[in-house]
N, C-alpha and C positions, 0 to 999 in steps of 0.2 A: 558483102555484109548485109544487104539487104535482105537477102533470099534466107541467110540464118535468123534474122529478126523477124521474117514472115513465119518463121517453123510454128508449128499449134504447138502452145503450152498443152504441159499435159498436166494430171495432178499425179503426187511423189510415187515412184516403181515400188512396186515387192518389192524383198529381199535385195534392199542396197548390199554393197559390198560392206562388209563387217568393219566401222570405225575400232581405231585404236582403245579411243576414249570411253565405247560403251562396252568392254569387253570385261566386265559381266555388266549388263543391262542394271540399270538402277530396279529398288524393289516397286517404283512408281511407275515404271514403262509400259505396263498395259492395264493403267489406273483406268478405271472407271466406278465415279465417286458413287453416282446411281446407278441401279439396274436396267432401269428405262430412262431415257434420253426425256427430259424434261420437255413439254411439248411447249411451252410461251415462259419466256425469262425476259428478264430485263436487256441486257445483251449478252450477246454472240463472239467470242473471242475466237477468229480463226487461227490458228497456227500456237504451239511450244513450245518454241525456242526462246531466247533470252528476251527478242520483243515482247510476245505475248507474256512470258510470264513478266518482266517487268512494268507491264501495262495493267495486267490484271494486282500486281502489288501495290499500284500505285492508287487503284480504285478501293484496294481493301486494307490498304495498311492502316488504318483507324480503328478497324474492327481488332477485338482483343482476340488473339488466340484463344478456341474453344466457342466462338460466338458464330454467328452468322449476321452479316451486314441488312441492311435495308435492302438492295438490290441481288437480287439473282444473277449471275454470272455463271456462264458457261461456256466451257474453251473445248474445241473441238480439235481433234490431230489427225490427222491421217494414216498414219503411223505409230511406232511407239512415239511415248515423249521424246520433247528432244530429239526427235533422231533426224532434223535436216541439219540446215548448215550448221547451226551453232553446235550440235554433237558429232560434228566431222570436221571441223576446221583446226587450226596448229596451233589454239591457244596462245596465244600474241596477247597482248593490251598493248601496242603499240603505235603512235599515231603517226611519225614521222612526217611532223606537220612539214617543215621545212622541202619535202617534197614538192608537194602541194601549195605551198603560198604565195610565189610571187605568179604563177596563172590564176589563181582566188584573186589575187590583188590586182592583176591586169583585167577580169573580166567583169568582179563585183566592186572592187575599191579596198584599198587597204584596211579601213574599218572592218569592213564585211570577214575580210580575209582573219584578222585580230581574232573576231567573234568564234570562226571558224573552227582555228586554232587552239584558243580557247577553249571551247566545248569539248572539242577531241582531249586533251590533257586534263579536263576535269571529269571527263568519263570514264577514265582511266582510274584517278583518283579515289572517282564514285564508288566503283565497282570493288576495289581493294576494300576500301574501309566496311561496305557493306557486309562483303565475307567473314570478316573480321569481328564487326561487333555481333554479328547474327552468327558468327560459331558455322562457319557453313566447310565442311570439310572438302575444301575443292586446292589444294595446293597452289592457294594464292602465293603469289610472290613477286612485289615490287622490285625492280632491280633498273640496272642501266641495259642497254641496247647498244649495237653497236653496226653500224653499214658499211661493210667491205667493199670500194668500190676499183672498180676494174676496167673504168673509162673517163679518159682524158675530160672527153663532154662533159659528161655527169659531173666529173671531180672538181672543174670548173665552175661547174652551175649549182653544186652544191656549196661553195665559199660564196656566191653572190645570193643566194636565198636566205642563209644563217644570216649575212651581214643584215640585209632587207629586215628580218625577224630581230635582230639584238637593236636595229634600230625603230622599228617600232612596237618592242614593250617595254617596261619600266627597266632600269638597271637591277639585274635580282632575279626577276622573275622567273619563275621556274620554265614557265613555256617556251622564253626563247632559251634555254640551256643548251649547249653545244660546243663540244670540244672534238678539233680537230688531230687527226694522229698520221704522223708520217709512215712510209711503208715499213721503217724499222720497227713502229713501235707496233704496229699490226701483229709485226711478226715476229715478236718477244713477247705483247701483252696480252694480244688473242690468238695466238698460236696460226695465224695461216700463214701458206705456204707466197713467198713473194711472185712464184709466175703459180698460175694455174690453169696452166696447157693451153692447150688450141681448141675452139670450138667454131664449129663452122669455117674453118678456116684464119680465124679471128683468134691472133696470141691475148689471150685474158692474165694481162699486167697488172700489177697493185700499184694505184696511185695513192691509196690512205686510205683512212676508215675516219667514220665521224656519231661520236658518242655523247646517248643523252638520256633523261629516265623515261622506263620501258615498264614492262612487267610480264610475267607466263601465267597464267591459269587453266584449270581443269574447265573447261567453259560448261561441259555435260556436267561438271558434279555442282557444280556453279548454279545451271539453271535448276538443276530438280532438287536442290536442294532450296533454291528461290521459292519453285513448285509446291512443295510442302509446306512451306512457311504461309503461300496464299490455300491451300486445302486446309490448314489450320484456323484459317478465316471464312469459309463458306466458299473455296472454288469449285467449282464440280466439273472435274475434268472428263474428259471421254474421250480416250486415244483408238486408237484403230475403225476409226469413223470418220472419214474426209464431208465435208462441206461438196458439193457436186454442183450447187448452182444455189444463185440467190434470185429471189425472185421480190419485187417492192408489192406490197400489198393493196386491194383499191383505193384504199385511203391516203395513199401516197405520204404517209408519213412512219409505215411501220415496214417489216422486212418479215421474207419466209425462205429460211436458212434449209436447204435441201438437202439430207443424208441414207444415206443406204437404211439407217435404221430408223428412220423417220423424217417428219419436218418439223422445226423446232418458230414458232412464232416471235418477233424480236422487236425492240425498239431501238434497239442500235446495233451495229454490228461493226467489228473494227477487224479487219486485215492485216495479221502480221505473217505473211506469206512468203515476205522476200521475193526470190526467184521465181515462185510457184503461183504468183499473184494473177496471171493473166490465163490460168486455166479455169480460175471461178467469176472472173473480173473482165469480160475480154476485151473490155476496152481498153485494157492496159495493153492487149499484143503488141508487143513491138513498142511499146513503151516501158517496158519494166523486161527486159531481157537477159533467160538462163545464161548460166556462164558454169561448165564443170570445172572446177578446179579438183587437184590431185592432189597428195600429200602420202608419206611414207613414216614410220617411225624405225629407226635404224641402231642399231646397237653402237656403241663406240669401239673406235679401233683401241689396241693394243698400247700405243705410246700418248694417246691422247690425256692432257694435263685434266688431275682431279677426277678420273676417269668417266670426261665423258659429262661432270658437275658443272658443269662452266657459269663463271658467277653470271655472266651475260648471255643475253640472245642476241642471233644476227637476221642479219640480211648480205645479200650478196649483193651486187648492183653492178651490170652491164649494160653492154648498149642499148640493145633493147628489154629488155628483161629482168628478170630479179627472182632469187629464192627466198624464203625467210628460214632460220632454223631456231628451233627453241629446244633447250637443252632441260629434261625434266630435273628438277633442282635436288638438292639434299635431304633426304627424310622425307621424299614422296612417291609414292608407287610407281616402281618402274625409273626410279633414280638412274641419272646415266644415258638415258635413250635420249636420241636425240631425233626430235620431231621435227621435219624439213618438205617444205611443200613449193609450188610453183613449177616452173618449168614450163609454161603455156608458150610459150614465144620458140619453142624446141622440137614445138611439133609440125606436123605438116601445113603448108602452107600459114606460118607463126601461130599455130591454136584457134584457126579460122573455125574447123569445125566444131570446137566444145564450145564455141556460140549457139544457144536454143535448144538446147539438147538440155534433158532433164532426168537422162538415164545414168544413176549414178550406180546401177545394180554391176559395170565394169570399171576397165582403167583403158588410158590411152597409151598402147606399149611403149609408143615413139619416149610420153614424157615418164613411162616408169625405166625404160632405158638410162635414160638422164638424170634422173633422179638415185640411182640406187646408183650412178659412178660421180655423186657431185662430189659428196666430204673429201672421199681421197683426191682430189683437186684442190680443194678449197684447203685442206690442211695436209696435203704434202705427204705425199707415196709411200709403199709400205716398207718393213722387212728391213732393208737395207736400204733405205729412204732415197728413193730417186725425188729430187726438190730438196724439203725440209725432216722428211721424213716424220714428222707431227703425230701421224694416222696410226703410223706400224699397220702388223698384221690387223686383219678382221677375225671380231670374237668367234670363237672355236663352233656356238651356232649359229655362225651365219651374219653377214650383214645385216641384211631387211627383217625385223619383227612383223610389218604391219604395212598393208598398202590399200588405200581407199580412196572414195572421190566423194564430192560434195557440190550440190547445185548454190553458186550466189545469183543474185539480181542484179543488173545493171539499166541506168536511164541514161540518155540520149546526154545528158550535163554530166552527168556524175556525180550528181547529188540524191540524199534521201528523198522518197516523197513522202509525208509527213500530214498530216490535218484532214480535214472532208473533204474527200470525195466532189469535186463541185459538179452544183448542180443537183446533188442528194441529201436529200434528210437524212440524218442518222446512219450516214455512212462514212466512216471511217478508214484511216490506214497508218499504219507506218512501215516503208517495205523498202525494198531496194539498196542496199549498203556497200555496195560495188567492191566487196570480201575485205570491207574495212568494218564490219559489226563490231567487235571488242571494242571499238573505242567511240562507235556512234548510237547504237541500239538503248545504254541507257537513257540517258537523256533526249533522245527523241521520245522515248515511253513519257516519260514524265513530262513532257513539254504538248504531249498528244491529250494527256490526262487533263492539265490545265487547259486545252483549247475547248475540251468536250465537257468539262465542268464549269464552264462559262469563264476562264479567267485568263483568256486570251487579251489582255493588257499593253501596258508598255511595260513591265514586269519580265513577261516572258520576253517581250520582243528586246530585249536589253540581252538578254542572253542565248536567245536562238535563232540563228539565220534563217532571212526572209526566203535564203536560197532553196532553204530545205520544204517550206512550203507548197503541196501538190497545188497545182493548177491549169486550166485548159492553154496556155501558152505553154508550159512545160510538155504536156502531152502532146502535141504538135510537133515538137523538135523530132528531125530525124534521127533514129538511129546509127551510127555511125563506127561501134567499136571501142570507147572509152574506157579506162581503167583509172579508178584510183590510183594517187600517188605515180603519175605518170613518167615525166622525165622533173628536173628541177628546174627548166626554162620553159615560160611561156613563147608564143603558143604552140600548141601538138597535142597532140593524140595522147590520149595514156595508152600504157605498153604495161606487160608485166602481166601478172594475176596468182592465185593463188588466195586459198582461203584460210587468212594467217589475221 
């Protein structure tokens, strides 16, 4: 793992492999609001995706649609908009805090863990209602969730973490929600199949599922429709123009933003780069580490209940690993596909090498093998149904619609890193989401917003963990291989991945 954490970032390839999500490109994807790149602005927003654009909302939502704010702002891409992870991921809002909380609670303190928790399900929240009152045509949709799991460990560790969580939030509370389902009910009420074959040698038995509120969205039609809402207020975006190097200026308190199409002078400059942070930043190498994840969109088999609508989204959950799959809902483009990613623990040496690697212009055959024969496992054989036969035939074109990859960031903890830069004036970040974004990237935005407009308080510190704070003790930590939502017992390694 070391030798993949040493790999040089690079900044994002040509021609990624074609996401599901931008298949047609939004009409903003090779926005540029000026003809020539504004030479000195106020700040420097790098990167797109739902960080950026919710960073840069959070700086102009004051300003009235039609005006232009106080402050110059300019966000630079590399690419089209949108098009890293947040326009190639599987559309999840799902925090599956219970994962993650009693290692939060073993290593930061139950409190910490709470806050955690918290944040994640009001991000979740956040992101719905936004859609919502802002009319943003991205096929929001809150719903419940459900994690199919297929290991004794797990199934065990997952009763002692809900317990952990129902006992410390209020009775009610929506965060610790949690309801456990035995394999019959699995396999009447979410249709899988009670064995789901052999892998690795390893019979993948159903010990239960465990269901709580979740949600799917279009994350691409999500941010550029965010996008618009901040070009509406004076953003002035510049896509197909990468940031190449920052350089601090003599005065030690200003920055010069370096691009193919010029240099742009700055007083602040904030990094929402994710995975892609330590090609312009390289202090971060080996602190903020690529991870490609995979992801397919697949048509529904044949016998599949609601065809294919399924009121929930899953996850799979084995020994080491995990899928997610999100089923596109009713009365949304492309209704019936079911979007299904992960598989990094399937590949060679458990997905050793999509550590550091930032080339997402392929796929990894080992996990699009595994990936385009999960469903009919997971819900039960075709035709004449060997299992449950749930699946039946595959539509008449074809299983696979859509097969892509996507670079996330990971840090040495597995936490955001979030605030200044230390050590730098007017240098900012919020990056690394270890392909848990959907449910972290809002409120880190707006928690980054109040640090940098002075209101870094007890306010904020009441509702954003200390954890999430960049600092020279975080960057120190060795790299080691972690993943969000690991197993559901402290301590280990997180397993899994996927940019869901």
């Amino acid at each position: 793992m070391d030798e993949r954490a040493k790999t040089r970032v690079t900044l994002p390839r040509e021609n990624p492999t074609p996401s599901y999500w931008q298949d047609p490109p939004d009409d903003i994807a090779d926005q540029r609001t000026t003809k020539d790149l504004p030479s000195h602005v106020d700040i420097v927003i790098i990167g797109s995706g739902i960080t950026g654009a919710a960073i840069a909302w959070n700086l102009l939502k004051d300003v009235r649609p039609g005006e232009k704010g106080s402050r110059n702002i300019v966000m630079v891409e590399a690419r089209q908009a949108c098009s890293g992870a947040t326009g190639r991921n599987g559309g999840h809002t799902k925090a599956a805090s219970y994962r993650s909380f009693l290692e939060h609670a073993s290593l930061l303190g139950t409190p910490a863990a709470v806050q955690i928790a918290r944040l994640e399900y009001d991000n979740i929240q956040a992101i719905h209602a936004f859609a919502k009152e802002h009319n943003i045509p991205c096929d929001s949709n809150p719903c419940h969730t459900v994690d199919i799991i297929y290991d004794q460990a797990q199934w065990t560790a997952a009763h002692e973490a809900v317990a952990a969580m129902k006992a410390a939030f209020p009775e009610g509370d929506p965060v610790g929600e949690y309801t456990f389902h035995s394999p019959a009910e699995v396999q009447s009420k979410f249709h899988c199949a009670l064995d789901a074959g052999t892998i690795a040698g390893e019979p993948q038995t159903l010990y239960g599922g465990v269901s709580y509120p979740a949600g799917s969205i279009s994350s691409y039609a999500f941010t550029t429709g965010l996008l618009k809402l901040c070009l509406s207020r004076g953003l002035n975006l510049q896509t197909n123009n990468p940031a190449t190097s920052l350089m601090k200026n003599r005065d030690e308190r200003t920055w010069t933003v370096r691009t193919p199409r010029g240099n742009i002078w700055t007083k602040d400059i904030i990094l929402a780069t994710n995975g892609y942070t330590a090609a312009i930043a390289p202090t971060f190498q080996g602190v903020i580490v690529p991870l490609r994840g995979q992801v397919t969109a697949q048509r529904p088999g044949s016998n599949l209940s609601e065809k294919g609508c399924l009121p929930t989204t899953y996850s799979f959950i084995y020994d080491k690993g995990y899928e997610y799959m999100i089923p596109r809902p009713k009365g949304s483009r492309n209704e019936g596909d079911l979007v299904i990613g992960g598989g990094l623990v399937r590949a060679k040496e458990e997905g050793l090498g999509e550590y550091g690697t930032t080339d997402d212009t392929t796929v990894n055959e080992e996990i699009s093998t595994y990936l385009k024969n999960t469903l009919t496992r997971y819900f039960g054989g075709g035709g004449g149904g060997d299992r449950n036969g749930n699946w039946g035939d595959d539509h008449p074109d074809g299983r696979i619609k859509k097969e892509w990859t996507g670079i996330m960031g990971y840090t040495p903890d597995g936490f955001p890193m979030v605030g200044a830069v230390p050590g730098e004036n007017g240098f900012w970040m919020s990056c690394s989401f270890q392909g848990h974004g959907m449910v972290l990237c809002w409120m880190c935005a707006k928690a980054l917003v109040e640090m940098m407009e002075g209101r870094d308080n007890k306010e904020l510190r009441g509702w954003f963990p200390e954890a999430f704070r960049v600092g020279f003790e975080r960057m120190r930590k060795r790299f080691q291989g972690r993943l969000h939502t690991s197993v559901a017992v402290p301590p280990g390694p997180a397993v899994g991945g996927g940019s869901g």
